[in-house]
Structure formats: C-alpha cells, structure tokens
C-alpha positions, 0 to 999 in steps of 0.5 A, spaced: 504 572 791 500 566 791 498 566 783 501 569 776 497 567 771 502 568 764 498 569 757 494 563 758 490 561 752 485 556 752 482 552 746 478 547 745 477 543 739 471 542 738 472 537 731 478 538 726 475 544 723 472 548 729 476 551 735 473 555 741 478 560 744 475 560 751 482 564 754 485 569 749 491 571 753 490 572 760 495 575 765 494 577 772 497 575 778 492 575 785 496 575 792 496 571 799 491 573 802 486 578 797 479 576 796 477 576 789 470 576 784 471 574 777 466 576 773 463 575 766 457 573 762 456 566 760 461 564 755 466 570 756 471 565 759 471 566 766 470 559 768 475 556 764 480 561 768 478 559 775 479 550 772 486 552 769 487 556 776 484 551 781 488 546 776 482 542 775 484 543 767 491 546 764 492 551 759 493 550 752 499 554 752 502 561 756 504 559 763 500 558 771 505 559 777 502 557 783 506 559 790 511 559 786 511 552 782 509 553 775 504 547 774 502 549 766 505 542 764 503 537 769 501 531 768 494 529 772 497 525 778 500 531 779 495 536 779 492 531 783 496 533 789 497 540 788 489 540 788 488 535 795 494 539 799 494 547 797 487 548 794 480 547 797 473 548 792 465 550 793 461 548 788 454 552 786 451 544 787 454 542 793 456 536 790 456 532 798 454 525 798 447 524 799 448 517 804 454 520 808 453 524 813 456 531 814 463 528 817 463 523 813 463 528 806 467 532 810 473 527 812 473 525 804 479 530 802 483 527 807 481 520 806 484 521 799 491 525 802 492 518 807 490 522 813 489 517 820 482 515 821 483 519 828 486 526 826 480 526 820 474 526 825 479 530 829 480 536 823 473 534 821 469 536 827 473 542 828 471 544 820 464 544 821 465 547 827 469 553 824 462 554 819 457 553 825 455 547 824 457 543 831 451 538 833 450 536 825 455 532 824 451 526 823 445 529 819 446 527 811 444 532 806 437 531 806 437 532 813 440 540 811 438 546 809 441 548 803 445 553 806 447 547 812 450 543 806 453 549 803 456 550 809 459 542 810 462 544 803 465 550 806 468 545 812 470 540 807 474 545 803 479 547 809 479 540 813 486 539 809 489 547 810 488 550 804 492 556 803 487 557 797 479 556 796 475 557 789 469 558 789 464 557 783 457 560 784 457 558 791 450 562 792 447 559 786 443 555 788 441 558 795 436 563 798 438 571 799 438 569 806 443 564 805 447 567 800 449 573 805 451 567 811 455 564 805 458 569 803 460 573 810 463 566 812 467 566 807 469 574 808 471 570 816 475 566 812 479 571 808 479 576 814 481 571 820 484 566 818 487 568 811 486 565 806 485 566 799 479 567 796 477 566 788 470 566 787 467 566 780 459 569 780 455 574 775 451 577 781 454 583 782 452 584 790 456 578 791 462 580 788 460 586 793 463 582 798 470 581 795 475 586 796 476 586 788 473 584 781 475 582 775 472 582 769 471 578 763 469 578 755 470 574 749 476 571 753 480 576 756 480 580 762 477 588 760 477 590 767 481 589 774 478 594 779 479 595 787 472 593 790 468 600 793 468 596 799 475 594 801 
C-alpha cells in the first residue's frame, strides 16, 4: 500500500463566523502501482483531497499514511522533502518557466534536491526522452505545442524517481489530440515503469484511461469503483 487515507477533514476558516467543510471524513487506501481517477464536481472536495495526498497542504484532523509514514502533522520544511524525493506533480497550466529551456525546467526539481550539474542533464535528457521529446531539449515553451509543454512537465515529474505522480486536470488546457498523447503516456508510466497514478479530472473519457475512479460529493466519497476497462 503507497496511500491510507484515515477520516481526513478539512475545514477552511473563511472568518471567525463562517467555516467551508471541504473534506468531511474521507478514508480510502490507494495501492503501489493502481492508476486511479478522482472525480467529482467543483467544489465536492476532490481537489482539496489530491493537495492533502500530494502534501501541498495538511488535514485539519484525521490521519494521511504515506509509504508508511504518517505525514499528517509535519511541518512545512518536511513535506517539502517528501514532495521533492517521493512525489512528482502535472498541472492542468504546465507551470514551466517561459525563459528556460525545456531541459532547464526539467532539471529544476533536482536543483532543489542538490543533484550535481552532470547527473541533472544526465537524468533530464533521459526524462524527456522518456515522454518523446529528444532533439527538444533546448526549445522554451512558446517554441512547444501545448501538448510538448505538457510533455516536459510529465518529464520534469520523473527526473527525481517518484514512486508517485498527481495529476490535476492534466488535459485541461489541451486539444483531443493531445489529451489522448497525454493520457496514454501516463498509462506507459503506469503500465511499464509502475508508477502510481493520482489523477483529479471531471471528464469522464479521461478517467476512462484509470483502472479505477473515485467520486466525490459534498466532501466525501460516494462511490469507488473498478474502472470498465481495467
């Protein structure tokens, strides 16, 4: 097991008078190796869950076991090190530097971990070779489609061996094209190299791709189901 999630809640003080419950006591446990959708409209929380999950943000109370490790209650500079060392993340805008080349954005992570000049280009070149992108290493992203931008973000995920990807909204911003390239190179990395995949989507033919989706409503998850695929 990779993830036990344990009555987590969340509430956000908005004033001392008013308080947003944007978990309500969610559990569920997520396997090495699973691919797994969660869906849910705007609002129902399932945002909220991936943050807590990618330790981007901590629960209010409950408890969030991650390869073992309960990570509830650390403090910032240590979530900071869980999230550069176990997880990687793609977001739905790329968030890629617009000044720095593809290699560049993509060595950034290990820049961050102390990784010598040397092994980042090493373990960036072969990044982006991994999502079929060689020969575009020094292009910036306005020189990218959006789908090859989407593409150095996936690279830029794995550079520091995750054994974890989030993915929010990944094909938000994308073409159908693209989505499908996006979407069946994160199968490849699923499939091939076993990596757990988190995806957070409201589009039902993208969840398609996981091989299970959970669903949100109001906080809490209503439904957990194999997906017809798998």
């Amino acid at each position: 097991m990779i993830i036990e999630a344990i009555d987590i809640k969340k509430i956000y003080k908005m004033d001392d008078s008013l308080e947003i419950n944007a978990l309500n006591g969610v559990s569920t446990k997520i396997d090495k190796g699973e691919f797994v959708a969660i869906m849910g409209q705007s609002g129902s929380g399932k945002s909220t869950f991936m943050h807590i999950l990618g330790c981007l943000d901590s629960p209010t109370s409950g408890k969030y076991i991650l390869e073992g490790t309960d990570v509830s209650n650390l403090n910032r500079d240590q979530l900071a090190d869980i999230r550069n060392t176990k997880i990687g993340f793609v977001f739905q805008g790329f968030n890629l530097l617009s000044r720095t080349s593809a290699l560049e954005n993509v060595e950034l992570p290990m820049f961050y971990a102390k990784v010598s000049i040397k092994e980042r280009t090493i373990r960036a070149k072969k990044a982006l070779e991994t999502v079929g992108l060689q020969g575009r290493e020094h292009n910036f992203p306005n020189q990218l489609s959006g789908g090859q931008q989407q593409r150095v973000a996936v690279a830029r995920s794995l550079v520091n061996n995750p054994s974890l990807i989030f993915a929010d909204e990944p094909t938000g911003n994308l073409d159908t094209k693209s989505s499908i390239e996006i979407m069946k190179l994160f199968v490849d990395l699923n499939k091939n190299f076993g990596i757990t995949v988190v995806l957070v989507t409201h589009e039902p033919d993208i969840a398609a791709y996981s091989k299970r989706t959970i669903r949100f409503l109001d906080g809490k998850i209503v439904s957990d189901e194999k997906t017809k695929n798998d």
